[in-house]
C-alpha positions, 0 to 999 in steps of 0.5 A: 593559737589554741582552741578549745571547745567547752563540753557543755555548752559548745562553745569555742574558745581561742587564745595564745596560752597552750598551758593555763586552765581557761574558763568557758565565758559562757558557762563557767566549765574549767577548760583544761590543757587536755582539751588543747586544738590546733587551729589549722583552718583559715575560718577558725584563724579569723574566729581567733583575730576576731575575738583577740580584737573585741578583748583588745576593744574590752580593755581599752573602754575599761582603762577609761 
């Protein structure tokens, strides 16, 4: 698990993929690999399961 944290606005970001360019939800800032963080704390590891969670919840209500 990654996490990257947009410049911008602060934001923290978490996902699986090490490699693609990920875009801030919040204010659009294009959140490159370099920007890569390993997620070594257990508060930032529940962040992680936390979000994973609300996409998993985001995809089911869209597939209705």
């Amino acid at each position: 698990m990654i996490k990257r944290k947009c410049p911008l606005c602060r934001k923290e970001h978490f996902s699986a993929v090490e490699e693609d360019v990920w875009n801030c939800d919040n204010c659009g800032y294009n959140l490159t690999p370099g920007m890569n963080e390993s997620i070594h704390s257990r508060k930032n590891m529940n962040k992680a399961k936390i979000n994973a969670a609300k996409v998993s919840v985001l995809e089911k209500e869209v597939s209705k």
